[in-house]
N, C-alpha and C positions, 0 to 999 in steps of 0.2 A: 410328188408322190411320197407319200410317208410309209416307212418299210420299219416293220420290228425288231429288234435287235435283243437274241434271246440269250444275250450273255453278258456279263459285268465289263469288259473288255472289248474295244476296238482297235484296229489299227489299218493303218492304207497299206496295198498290196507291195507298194515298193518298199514299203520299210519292214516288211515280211520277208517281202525276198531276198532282202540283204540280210537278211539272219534269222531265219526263221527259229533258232533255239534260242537263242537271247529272247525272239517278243514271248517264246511259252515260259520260259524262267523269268520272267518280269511279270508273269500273270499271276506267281504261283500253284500252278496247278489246275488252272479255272481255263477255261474256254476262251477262244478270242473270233471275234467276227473280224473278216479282214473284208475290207471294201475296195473299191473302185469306180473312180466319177462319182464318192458319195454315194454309192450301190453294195450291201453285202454283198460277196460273192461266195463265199464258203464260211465254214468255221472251223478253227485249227483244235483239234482235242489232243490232249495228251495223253500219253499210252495210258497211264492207271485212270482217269478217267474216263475213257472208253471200252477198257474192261468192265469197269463199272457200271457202265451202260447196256452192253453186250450182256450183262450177267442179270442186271434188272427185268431186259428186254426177254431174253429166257426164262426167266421166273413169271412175267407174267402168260407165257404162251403155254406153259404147263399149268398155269390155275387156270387161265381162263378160255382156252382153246376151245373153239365148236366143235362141241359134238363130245366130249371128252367123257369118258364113262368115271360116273363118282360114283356112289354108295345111292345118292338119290335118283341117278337115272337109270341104275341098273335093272 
């Protein structure tokens, strides 16, 4: 089965769980998919990049929200 891997970084779940601050400080800053059996299981973000996410993710639900009253559907 071939599975996508949406980030520049992987790592097996054991060597996560013996330090998970070390594999996000070896990533610098980027995202890490952690596997199992050759399986992603999660992805580890790190805090300013999930603010950054979180902050994206609100930005688009105020432009683009259904139903949302602008100047052209009023």
């Amino acid at each position: 089965m071939l599975q996508r891997v949406l980030c520049g970084y992987t790592t097996a779940i054991s060597k996560f769980k013996s330090n998970p601050s070390a594999a996000l400080a070896e990533a610098n800053g980027q995202a890490i998919a952690v596997s199992s059996n050759n399986q992603i299981q999660f992805y580890a973000v790190p805090t300013a990049l999930f603010e950054k996410m979180a902050e994206l993710c609100e930005t688009a639900q105020r432009n683009e929200a259904p139903g949302k009253a602008t100047p052209n559907n009023l």
